[in-house]
VEXDREN-2710 file (C-alpha; in Angstrom, 1 decimal):
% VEXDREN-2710
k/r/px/py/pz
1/UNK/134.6/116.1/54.6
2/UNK/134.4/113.0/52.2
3/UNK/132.1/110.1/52.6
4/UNK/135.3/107.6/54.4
5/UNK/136.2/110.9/56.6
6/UNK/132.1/110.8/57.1
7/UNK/131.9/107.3/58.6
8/UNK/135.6/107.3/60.3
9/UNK/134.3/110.3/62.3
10/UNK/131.2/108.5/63.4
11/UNK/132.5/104.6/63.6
12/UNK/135.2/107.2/65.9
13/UNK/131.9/109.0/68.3
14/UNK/129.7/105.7/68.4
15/UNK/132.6/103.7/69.7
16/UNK/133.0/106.4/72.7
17/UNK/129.5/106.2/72.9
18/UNK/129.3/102.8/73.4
19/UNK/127.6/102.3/69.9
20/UNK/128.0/99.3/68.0
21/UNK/129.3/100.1/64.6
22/UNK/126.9/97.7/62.3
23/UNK/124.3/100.1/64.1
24/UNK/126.3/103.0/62.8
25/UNK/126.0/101.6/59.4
26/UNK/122.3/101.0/59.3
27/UNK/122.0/104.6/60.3
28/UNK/124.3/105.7/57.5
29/UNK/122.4/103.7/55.1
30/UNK/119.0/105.4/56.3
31/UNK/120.7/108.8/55.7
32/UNK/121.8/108.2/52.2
33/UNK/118.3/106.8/51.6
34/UNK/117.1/110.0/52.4
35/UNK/119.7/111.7/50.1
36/UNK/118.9/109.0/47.3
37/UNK/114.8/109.6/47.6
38/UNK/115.2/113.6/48.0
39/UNK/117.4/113.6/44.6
40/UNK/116.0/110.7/42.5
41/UNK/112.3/110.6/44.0
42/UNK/111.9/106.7/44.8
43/UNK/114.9/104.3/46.2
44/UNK/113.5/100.9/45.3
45/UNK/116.6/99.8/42.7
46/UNK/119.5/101.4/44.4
47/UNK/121.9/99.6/46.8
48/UNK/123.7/101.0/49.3
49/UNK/126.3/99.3/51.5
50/UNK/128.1/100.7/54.1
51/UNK/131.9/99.3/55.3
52/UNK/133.0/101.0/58.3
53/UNK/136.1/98.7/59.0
54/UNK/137.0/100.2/55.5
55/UNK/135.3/103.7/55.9
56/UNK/133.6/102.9/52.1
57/UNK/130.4/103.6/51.1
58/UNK/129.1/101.7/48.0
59/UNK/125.7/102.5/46.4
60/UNK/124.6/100.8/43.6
61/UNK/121.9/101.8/40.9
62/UNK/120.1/99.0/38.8
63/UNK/119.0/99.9/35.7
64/UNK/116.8/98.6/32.4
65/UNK/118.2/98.6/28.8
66/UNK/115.7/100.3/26.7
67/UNK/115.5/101.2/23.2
68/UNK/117.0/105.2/22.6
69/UNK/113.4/105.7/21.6
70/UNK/111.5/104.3/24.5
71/UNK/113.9/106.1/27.4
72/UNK/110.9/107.0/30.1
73/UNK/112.9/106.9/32.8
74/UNK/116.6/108.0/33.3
75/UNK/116.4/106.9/37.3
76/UNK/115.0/103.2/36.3
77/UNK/116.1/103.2/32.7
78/UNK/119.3/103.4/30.3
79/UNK/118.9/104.0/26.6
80/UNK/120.8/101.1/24.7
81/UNK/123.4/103.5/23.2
82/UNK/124.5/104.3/26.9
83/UNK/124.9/101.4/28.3
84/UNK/126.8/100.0/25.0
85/UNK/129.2/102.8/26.0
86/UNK/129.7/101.1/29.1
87/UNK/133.2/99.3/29.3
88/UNK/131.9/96.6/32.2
89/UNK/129.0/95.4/30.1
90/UNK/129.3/93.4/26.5
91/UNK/126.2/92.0/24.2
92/UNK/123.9/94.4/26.1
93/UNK/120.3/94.1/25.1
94/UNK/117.0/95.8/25.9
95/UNK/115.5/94.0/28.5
96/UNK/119.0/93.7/30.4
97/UNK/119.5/95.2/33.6
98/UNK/122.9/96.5/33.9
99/UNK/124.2/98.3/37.3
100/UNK/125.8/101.6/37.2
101/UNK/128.1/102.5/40.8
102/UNK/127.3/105.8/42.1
103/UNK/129.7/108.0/43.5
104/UNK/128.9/109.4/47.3
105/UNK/130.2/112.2/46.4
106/UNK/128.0/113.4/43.8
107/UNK/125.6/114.7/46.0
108/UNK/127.8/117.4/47.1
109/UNK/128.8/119.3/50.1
110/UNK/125.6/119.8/51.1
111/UNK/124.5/116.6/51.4
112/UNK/127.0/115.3/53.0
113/UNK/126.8/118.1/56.0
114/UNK/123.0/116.9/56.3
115/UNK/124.3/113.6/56.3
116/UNK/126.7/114.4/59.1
117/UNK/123.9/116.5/61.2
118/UNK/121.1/113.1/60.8
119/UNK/123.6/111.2/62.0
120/UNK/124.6/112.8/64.9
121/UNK/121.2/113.3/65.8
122/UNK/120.5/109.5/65.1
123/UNK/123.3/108.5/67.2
124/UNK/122.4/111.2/70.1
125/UNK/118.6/109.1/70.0
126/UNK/120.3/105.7/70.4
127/UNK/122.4/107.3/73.1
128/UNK/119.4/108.2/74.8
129/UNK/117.3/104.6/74.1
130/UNK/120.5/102.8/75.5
131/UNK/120.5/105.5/78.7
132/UNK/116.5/104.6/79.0
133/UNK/117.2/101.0/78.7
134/UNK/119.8/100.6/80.9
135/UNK/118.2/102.5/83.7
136/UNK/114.7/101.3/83.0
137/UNK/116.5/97.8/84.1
138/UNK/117.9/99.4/87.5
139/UNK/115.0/100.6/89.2
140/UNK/115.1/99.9/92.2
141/UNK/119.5/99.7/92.6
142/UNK/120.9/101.8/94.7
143/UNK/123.5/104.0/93.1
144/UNK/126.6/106.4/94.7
145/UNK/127.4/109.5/93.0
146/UNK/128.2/113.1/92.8
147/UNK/126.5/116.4/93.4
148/UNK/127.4/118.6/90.4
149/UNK/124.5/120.5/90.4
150/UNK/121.7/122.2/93.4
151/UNK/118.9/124.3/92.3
152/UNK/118.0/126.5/95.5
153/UNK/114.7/124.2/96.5
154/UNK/114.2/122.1/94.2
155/UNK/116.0/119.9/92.6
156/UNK/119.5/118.3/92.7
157/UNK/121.8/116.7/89.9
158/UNK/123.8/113.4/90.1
159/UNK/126.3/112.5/88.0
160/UNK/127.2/108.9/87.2
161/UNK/129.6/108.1/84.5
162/UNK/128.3/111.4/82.4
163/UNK/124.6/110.5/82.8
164/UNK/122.8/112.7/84.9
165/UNK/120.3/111.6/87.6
166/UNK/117.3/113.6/88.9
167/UNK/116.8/114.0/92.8
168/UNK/113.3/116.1/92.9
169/UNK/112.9/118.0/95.9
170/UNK/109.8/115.3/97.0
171/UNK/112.8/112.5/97.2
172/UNK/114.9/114.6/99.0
173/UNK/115.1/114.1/103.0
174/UNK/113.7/117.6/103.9
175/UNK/116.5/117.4/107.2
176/UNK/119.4/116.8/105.0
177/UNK/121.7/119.6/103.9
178/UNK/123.1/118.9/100.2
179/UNK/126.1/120.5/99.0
180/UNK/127.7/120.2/95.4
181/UNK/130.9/117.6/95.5
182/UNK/128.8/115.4/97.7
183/UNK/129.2/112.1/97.4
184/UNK/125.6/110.5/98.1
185/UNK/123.6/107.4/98.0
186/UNK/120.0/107.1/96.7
187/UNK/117.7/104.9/94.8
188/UNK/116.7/104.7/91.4
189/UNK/112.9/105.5/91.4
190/UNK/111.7/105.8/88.0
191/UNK/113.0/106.4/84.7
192/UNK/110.7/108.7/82.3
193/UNK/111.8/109.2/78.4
194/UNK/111.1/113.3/77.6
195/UNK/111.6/115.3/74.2
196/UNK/114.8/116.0/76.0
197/UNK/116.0/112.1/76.6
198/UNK/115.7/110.3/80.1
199/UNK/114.6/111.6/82.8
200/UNK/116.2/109.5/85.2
201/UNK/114.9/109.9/89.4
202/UNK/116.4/108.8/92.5
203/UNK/115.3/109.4/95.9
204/UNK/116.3/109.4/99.2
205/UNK/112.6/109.2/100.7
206/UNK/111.1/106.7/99.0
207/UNK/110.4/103.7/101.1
208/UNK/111.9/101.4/98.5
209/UNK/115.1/102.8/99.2
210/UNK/114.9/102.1/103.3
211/UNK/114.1/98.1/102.5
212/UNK/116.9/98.0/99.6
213/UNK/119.2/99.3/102.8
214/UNK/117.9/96.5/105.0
215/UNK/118.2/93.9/102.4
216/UNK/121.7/95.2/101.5
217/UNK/123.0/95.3/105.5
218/UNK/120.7/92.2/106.6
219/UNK/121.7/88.9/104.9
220/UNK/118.7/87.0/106.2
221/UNK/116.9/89.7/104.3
222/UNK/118.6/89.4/101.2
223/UNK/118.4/85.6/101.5
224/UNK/114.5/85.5/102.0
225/UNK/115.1/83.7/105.7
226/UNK/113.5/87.2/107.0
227/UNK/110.9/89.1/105.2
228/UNK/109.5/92.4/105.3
229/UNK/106.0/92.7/105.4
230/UNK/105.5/96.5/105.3
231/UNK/107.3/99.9/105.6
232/UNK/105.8/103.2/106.4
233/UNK/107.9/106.5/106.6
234/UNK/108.6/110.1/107.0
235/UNK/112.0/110.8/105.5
236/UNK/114.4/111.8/108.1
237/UNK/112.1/111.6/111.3
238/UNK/110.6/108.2/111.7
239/UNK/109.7/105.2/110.0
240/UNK/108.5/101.8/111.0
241/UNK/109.2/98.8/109.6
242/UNK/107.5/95.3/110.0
243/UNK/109.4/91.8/109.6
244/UNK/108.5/88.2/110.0
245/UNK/110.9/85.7/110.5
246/UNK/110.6/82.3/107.8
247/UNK/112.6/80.1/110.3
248/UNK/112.0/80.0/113.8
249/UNK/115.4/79.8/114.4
250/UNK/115.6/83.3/114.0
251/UNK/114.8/86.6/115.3
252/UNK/113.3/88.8/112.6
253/UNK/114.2/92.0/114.8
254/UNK/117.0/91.1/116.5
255/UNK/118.5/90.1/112.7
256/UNK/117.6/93.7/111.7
257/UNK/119.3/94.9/114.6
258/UNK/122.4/92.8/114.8
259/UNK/125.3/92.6/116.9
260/UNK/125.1/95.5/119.4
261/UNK/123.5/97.7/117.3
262/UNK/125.6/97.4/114.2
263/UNK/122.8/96.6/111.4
264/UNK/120.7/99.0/112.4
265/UNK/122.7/101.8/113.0
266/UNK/124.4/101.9/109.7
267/UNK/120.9/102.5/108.4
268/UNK/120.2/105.0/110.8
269/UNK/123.3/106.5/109.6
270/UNK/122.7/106.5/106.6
271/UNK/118.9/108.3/106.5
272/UNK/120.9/111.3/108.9
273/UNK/119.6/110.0/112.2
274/UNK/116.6/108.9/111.3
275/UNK/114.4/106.9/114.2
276/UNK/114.1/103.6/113.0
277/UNK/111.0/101.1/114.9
278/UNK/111.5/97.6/113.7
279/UNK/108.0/95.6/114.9
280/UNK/108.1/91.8/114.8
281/UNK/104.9/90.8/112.6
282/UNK/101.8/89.0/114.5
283/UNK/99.3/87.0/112.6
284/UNK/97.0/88.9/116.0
285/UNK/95.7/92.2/114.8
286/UNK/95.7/93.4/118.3
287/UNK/99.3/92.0/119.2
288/UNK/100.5/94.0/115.6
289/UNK/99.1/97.1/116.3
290/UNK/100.5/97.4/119.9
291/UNK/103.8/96.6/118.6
292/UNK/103.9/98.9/116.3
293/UNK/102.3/101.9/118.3
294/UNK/106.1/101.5/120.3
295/UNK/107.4/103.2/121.9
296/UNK/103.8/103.7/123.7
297/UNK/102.3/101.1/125.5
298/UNK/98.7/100.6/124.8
299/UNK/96.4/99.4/127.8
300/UNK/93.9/97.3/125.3
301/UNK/93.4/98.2/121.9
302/UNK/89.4/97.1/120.2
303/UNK/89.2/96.5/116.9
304/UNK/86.6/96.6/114.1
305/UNK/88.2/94.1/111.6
306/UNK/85.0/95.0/108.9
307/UNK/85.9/98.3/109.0
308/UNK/89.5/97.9/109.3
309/UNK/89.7/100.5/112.4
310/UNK/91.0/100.3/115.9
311/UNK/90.7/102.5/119.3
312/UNK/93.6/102.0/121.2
313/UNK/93.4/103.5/124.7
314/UNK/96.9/104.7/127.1
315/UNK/97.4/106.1/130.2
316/UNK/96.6/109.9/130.5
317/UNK/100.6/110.4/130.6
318/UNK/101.0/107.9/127.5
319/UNK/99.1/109.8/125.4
320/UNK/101.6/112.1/123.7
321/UNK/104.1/109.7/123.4
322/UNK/101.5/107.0/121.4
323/UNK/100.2/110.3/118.8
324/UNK/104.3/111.6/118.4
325/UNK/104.7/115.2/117.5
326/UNK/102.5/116.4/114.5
327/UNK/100.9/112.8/115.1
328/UNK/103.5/111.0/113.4
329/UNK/103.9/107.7/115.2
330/UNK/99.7/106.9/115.3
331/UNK/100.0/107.8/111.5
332/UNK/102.7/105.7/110.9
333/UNK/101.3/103.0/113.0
334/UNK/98.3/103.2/110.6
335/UNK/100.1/103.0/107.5
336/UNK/102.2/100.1/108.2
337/UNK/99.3/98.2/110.0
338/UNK/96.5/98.9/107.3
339/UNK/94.4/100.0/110.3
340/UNK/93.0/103.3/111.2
341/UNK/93.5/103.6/114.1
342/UNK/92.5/106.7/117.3
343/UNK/94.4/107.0/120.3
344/UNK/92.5/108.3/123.4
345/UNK/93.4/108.9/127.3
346/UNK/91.7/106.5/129.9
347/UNK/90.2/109.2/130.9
348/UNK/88.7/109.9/127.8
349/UNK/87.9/106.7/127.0
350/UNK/86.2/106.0/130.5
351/UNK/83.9/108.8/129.6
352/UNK/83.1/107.5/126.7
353/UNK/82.2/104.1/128.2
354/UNK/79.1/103.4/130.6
355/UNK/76.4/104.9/129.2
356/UNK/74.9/101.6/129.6
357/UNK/75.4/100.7/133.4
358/UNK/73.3/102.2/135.5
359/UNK/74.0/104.1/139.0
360/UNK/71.7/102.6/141.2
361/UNK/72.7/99.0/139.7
362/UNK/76.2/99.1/141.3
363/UNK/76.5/97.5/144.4
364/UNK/78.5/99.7/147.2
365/UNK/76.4/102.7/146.8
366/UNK/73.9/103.0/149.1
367/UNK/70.3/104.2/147.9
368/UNK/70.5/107.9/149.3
369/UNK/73.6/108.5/147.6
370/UNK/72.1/107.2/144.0
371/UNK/68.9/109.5/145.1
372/UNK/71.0/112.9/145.1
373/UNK/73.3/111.7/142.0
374/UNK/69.9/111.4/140.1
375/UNK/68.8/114.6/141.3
376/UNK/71.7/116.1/140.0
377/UNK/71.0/114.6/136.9
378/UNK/73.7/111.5/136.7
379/UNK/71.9/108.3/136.6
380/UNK/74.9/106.5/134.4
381/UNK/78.5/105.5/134.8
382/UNK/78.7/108.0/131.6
383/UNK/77.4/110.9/133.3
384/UNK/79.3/110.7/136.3
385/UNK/82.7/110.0/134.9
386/UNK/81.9/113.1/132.3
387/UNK/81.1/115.7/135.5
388/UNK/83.8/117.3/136.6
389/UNK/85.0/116.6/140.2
390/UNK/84.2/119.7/142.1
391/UNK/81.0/119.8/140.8
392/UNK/80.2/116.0/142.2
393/UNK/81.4/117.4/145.8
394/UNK/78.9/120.1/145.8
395/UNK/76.2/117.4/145.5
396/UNK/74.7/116.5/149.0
397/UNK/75.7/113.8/151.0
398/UNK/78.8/113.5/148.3
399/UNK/82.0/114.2/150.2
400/UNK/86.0/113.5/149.3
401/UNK/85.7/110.2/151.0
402/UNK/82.3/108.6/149.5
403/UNK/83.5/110.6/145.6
404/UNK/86.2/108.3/146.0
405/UNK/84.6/105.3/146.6
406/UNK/81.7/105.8/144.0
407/UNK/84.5/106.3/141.7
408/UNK/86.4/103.3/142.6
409/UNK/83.3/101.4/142.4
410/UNK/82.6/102.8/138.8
411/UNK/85.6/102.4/137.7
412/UNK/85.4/98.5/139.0
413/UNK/82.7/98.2/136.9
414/UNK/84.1/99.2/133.8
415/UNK/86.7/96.7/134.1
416/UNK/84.0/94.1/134.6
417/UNK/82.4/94.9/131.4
418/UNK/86.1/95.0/129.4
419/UNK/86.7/91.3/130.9
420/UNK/83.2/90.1/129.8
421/UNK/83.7/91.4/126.7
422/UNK/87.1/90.0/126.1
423/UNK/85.9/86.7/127.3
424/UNK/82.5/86.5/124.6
425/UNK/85.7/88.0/122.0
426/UNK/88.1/85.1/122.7
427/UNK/84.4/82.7/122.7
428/UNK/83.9/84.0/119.3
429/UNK/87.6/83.6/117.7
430/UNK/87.9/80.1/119.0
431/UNK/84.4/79.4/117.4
END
């Protein structure tokens, strides 16, 4: 292969590669300056321009006039009696410098083959930067393509106009089933440059890639009229989402939601069923979290705001409901509120409450009754809600009828305390 079939070949592959060709000939330049500095030892007075609208390469060596008897040099220097042999120089002088063309082809076979390999390797490295580059700029775009590839759990190969995209097993929605010749939709995560080229990711389970499907199906979202304000999720199961509207005018949720459903159950759709809890922000830390603890109801909720943490209490029957299975929604709840927050039963919590209120303080129990309660050892709210029942009715003078009063009476109380508490609370904000 000559030096014009040499660059025709290559102007040839960096034009399918999307290469422009004056890049092409700053790479062929750098190769021959190899060639040059590997033969000759130094490339400081040689030229070398490269046509590839021409397929020429031109390389030009300057060179002194000497005296015959003070030649030093023969890669800086011509002796006078050679360079009067020249035909395209007259009246030459020492002193003169004088420039001698240098056929490409000189340097042989060899040479050229080396050539060809550097510059297949240089063009396979600007491949790769422009691969980088251009991905680097589309984090964060959704992209469609095909399943050519599944390693058995692990990882999965996209293809996208010949560049292959990573899905790691991690972005993967563990429900989902993947088969090669899928078409599928994912997110581009993160783009990593290895000894190999780009590594380019995309996931499925990111939550980047459930609020680039909102802004893409909700205008107001994509406009900036609705805004989301966190996201918390486990791929495929649940997630929650919280949205705050910029113009009262409209509904963050129902926006999200839209006509009958439609919005929201494209999403759905498209993360294979996945529950979707869309929670209307509050500026109230207490109106927040029990939104977003849906589909359980919270009876009150207290709040350390210092310590960022929150006890929300439910109905005995409520309980499962507000933890979810493997304690997803109260964990999900946390994350997307930036509380940690415990859910407890009434029941429990009842217990926990009224260590500080005494027995014999509550009006409706007579004095003999407080007498054998002490007796057995319960002298606080505390204690009696954390004895079980039957053993209460085998206290004397403690029957069906009067445990059910006490316990009505105790229970009253606790509700007294709540109120006053919530009153001194409200006191305290408005302060």
């Amino acid at each position: 292969m000559n030096h014009k079939e040499l660059i025709d070949a290559f102007a040839q592959l960096a034009k399918e590669k999307g290469i422009a060709r004056t890049e092409v000939a700053e790479i062929i330049e750098s190769v021959f300056e190899s060639i040059i500095r590997k033969k000759y030892g130094d490339v400081d007075n040689f030229d070398i321009i490269v046509n590839t609208d021409k397929g020429e390469i031109e390389i030009y060596q300057e060179l002194e006039v000497v005296a015959d008897e003070d030649l030093d040099d023969e890669v800086r220097e011509i002796s006078l009696t050679e360079a009067s042999k020249r035909q395209d120089v007259d009246d030459v002088e020492p002193g003169d410098v004088i420039v001698q063309v240098i056929d490409p082809d000189i340097f042989g076979r060899r040479a050229i083959s080396a050539a060809k390999q550097v510059l297949s390797q240089k063009i396979r490295e600007l491949e790769r930067n422009q691969i980088y580059e251009e991905y680097t700029n589309r984090i964060g775009e959704i992209i469609v393509g095909s399943i050519h590839q599944i390693r058995r759990g692990e990882s999965l190969f996209v293809n996208i106009d010949k560049t292959e995209l990573k899905m790691p097993r991690r972005e993967q929605i563990e429900t989902e089933r993947y088969r090669r010749g899928d078409t599928i939709k994912a997110i581009i995560k993160e783009v990593n440059m290895t000894p190999k080229g780009p590594e380019i990711i995309i996931s499925r389970a990111d939550e980047s890639f459930l609020r680039r499907l909102f802004e893409l199906e909700v205008p107001e979202i994509f406009d900036g009229i609705v805004e989301i304000k966190a996201i918390a999720r486990v791929p495929g199961r649940r997630s929650k989402i919280i949205v705050e509207s910029n113009d009262k005018r409209i509904d963050a949720v129902g926006a999200c939601v839209g006509i009958k459903g439609s919005r929201i159950k494209t999403i759905v759709n498209e993360l294979a069923g996945e529950n979707v809890d869309i929670i209307s922000y509050s500026h109230e830390s207490e109106v927040l979290i029990s939104r977003a603890l849906s589909p359980a109801k919270p009876l009150f909720i207290e709040i350390d705001e210092d310590r960022r943490t929150a006890l929300a209490v439910f109905d005995d029957n409520e309980i499962a409901t507000a933890i979810g299975t493997g304690g997803i929604n109260i964990n999900l709840t946390s994350q997307v509120t930036g509380y940690d927050i415990d859910a407890i039963r009434r029941s429990e919590y009842n217990r926990l409450e009224g260590d500080d209120i005494f027995i014999e303080d509550l009006e409706g129990i007579t004095k003999t009754q407080v007498n054998a309660l002490q007796e057995a050892g319960i002298e606080t709210v505390a204690d009696f809600l954390n004895t079980e029942t039957a053993n209460l009715l085998e206290i004397k003078g403690i029957g069906e009828k009067t445990f059910e009063k006490i316990e009505t009476i105790v229970q009253d109380a606790l509700q007294s305390k709540r109120d006053k508490q919530d009153e001194l609370d409200l006191d305290d904000n408005q302060g």
